[in-house]
C-alpha positions in Angstrom: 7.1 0.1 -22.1 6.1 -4.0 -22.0 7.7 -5.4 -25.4 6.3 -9.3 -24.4 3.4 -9.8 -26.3 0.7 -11.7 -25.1 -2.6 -10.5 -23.0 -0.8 -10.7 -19.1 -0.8 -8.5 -16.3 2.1 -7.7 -14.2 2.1 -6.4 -10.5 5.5 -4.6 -9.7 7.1 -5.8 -6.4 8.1 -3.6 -3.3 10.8 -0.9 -4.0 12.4 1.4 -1.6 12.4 5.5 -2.6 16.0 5.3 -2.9 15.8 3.1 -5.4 13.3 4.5 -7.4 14.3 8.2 -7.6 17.0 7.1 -10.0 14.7 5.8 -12.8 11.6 7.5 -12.0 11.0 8.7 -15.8 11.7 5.5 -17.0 9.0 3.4 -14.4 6.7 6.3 -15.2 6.7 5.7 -18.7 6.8 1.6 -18.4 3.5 1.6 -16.2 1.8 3.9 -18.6 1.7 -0.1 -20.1 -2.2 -1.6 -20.1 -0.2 -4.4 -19.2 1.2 -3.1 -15.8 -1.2 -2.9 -12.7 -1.5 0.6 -11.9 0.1 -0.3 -8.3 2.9 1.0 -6.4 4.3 -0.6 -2.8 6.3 2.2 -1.6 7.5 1.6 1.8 8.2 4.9 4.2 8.3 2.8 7.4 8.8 6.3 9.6 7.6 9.7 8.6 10.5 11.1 10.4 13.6 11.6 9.4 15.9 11.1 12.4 14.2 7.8 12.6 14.8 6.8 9.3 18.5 7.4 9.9 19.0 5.5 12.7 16.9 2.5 10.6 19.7 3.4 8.2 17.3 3.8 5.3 18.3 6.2 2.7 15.6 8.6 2.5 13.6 11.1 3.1 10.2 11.4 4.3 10.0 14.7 1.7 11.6 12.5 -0.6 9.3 9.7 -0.2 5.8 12.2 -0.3 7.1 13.3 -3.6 7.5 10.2 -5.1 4.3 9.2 -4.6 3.1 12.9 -6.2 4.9 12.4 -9.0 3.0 8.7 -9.4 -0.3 10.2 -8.7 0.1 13.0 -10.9 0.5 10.3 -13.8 -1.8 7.9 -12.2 -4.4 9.8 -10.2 -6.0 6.4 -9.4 -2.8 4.5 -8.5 -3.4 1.9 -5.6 -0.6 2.9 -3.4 0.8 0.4 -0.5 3.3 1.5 1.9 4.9 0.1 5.1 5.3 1.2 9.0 7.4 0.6 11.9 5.9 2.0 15.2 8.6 1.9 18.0 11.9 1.8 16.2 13.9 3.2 19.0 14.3 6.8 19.9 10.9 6.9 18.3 9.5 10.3 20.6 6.4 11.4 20.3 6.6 13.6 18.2 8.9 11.4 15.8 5.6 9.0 16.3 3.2 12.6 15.1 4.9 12.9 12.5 4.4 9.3 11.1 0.6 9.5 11.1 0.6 13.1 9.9 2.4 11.8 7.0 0.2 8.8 6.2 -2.9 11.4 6.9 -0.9 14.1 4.0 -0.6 11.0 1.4 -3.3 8.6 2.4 -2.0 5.6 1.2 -4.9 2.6 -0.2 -2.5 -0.2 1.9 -0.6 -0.2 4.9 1.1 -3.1 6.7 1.8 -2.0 10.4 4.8 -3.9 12.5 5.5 -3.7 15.9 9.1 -2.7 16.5 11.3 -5.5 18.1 14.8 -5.9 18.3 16.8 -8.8 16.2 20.0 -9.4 17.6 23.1 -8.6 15.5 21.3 -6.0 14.5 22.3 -2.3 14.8 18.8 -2.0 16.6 19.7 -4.5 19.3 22.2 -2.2 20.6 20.0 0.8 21.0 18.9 -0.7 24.1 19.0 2.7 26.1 16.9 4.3 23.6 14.1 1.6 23.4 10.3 2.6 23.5 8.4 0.6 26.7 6.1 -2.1 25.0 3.3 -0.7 26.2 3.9 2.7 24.3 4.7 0.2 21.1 1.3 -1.0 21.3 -0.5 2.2 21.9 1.3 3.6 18.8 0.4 0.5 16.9 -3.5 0.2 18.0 -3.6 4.1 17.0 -2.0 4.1 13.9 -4.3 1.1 12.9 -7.7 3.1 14.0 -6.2 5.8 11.5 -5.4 3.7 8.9 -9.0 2.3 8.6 -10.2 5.4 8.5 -7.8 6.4 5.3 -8.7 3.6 3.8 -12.6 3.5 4.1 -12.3 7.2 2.6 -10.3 6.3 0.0 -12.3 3.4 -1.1 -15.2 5.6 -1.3 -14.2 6.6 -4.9 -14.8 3.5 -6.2 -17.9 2.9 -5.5 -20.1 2.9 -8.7 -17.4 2.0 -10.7 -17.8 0.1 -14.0 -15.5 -1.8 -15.4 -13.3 -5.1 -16.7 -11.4 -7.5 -13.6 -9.3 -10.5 -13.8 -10.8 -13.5 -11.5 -7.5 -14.9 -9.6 -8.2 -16.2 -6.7 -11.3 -17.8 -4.5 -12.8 -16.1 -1.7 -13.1 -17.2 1.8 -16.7 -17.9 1.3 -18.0 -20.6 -0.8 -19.5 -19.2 -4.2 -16.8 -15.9 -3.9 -14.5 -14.8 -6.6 -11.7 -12.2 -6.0 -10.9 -9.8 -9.2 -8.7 -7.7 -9.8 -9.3 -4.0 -11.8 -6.3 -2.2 -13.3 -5.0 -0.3 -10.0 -5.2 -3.9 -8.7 -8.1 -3.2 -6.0 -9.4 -6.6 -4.9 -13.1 -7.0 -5.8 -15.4 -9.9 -4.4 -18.0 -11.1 -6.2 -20.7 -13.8 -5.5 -21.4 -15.9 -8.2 -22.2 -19.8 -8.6 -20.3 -20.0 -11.9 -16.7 -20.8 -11.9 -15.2 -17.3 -13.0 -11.2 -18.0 -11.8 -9.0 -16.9 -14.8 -11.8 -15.1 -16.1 -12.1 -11.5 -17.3 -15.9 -9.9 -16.5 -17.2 -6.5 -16.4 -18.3 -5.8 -12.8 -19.9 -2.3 -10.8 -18.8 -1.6 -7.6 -21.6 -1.5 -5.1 -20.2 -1.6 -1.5 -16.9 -0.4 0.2 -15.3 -2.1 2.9 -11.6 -1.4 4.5 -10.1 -4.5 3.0 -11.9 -5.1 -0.6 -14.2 -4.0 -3.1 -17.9 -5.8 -3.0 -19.2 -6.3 -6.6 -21.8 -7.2 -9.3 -21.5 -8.5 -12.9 -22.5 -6.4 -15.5 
């Protein structure tokens, strides 16, 4: 649990499943704290495994889904953000299936999608021979975007109506907008002429979009 006094919010930073299968029980147990944002970035990067070897990462795909059940179990309203990498090379198609079936199992609320590309000195750079054409990178990439907003959209959905306290940090793109932040750290827009930044307010959801939250004070 959070032993620092004081009325703060923390976000926890990006962890790998390797990393986190160690101390599961303990993060469990400190983000039952009020003072932790019920948000997890969980990268997977590859829903297959012989991928993920030749990325070196040291994981599962199983092991990955099954971190993020155990969270959900706990947190059934956890804001979960995960990372891709279409094209990593010796991708096949059906190494590329078995990505988007995985993000379709879990449905993650985030997901950041790269574009494989090869860094020299890298152990990638010398898997020239196995490379995926650009073309097919791209294709991947526009697909697994189309899904993703699709995931998203229906995951957003059970927010809508929602009651409940934010904390204003940040200014929206559009003159007279406030970003919020709720306690599985959803971003939610509001449209107000009063300066609201550092503020706490009781909002309601009204309208869903892929990216945010819209909302009204209460």
């Amino acid at each position: 649990m959070v032993a620092v006094e004081g009325d703060f919010k923390i976000r926890v930073g990006m962890m790998t499943p390797n990393l986190v299968v160690p101390f599961l029980e303990n993060l469990l147990e400190a983000f039952e704290s009020e003072k932790i944002f019920k948000f997890l970035h969980l990268p997977v990067q590859s829903g297959d495994d012989g991928v993920l070897h030749r990325m070196r990462r040291f994981y599962t795909a199983q092991e990955f889904c099954e971190t993020v059940s155990t969270f959900r179990k706990t947190f059934p309203d956890l804001t979960l953000s995960t990372d891709v990498i279409v094209g990593f090379p010796g991708e096949t198609q059906k190494a590329f299936e078995n990505t988007i079936e995985l993000l379709q199992e879990v449905k993650p609320d985030i997901v950041n999608v790269s574009k494989f590309f090869a860094r020299p000195k890298t152990s990638a750079w010398d898997m020239q021979n196995i490379a995926v054409e650009k073309n097919e990178i791209k294709r991947r990439s526009t697909e697994t975007a189309k899904i993703i907003k699709q995931l998203i959209m229906e995951r957003n959905q059970r927010w809508l109506g929602w009651n409940g306290e934010i904390l204003v940090d940040e200014k929206g793109k559009v003159t007279g907008s406030w970003i919020g932040r709720n306690f599985a750290y959803k971003p939610i827009v509001l449209r107000e002429s009063a300066d609201l930044l550092g503020k706490k307010v009781q909002v309601k959801v009204v309208k869903v979009c892929p990216t945010h939250l819209v909302g009204m004070l209460e």
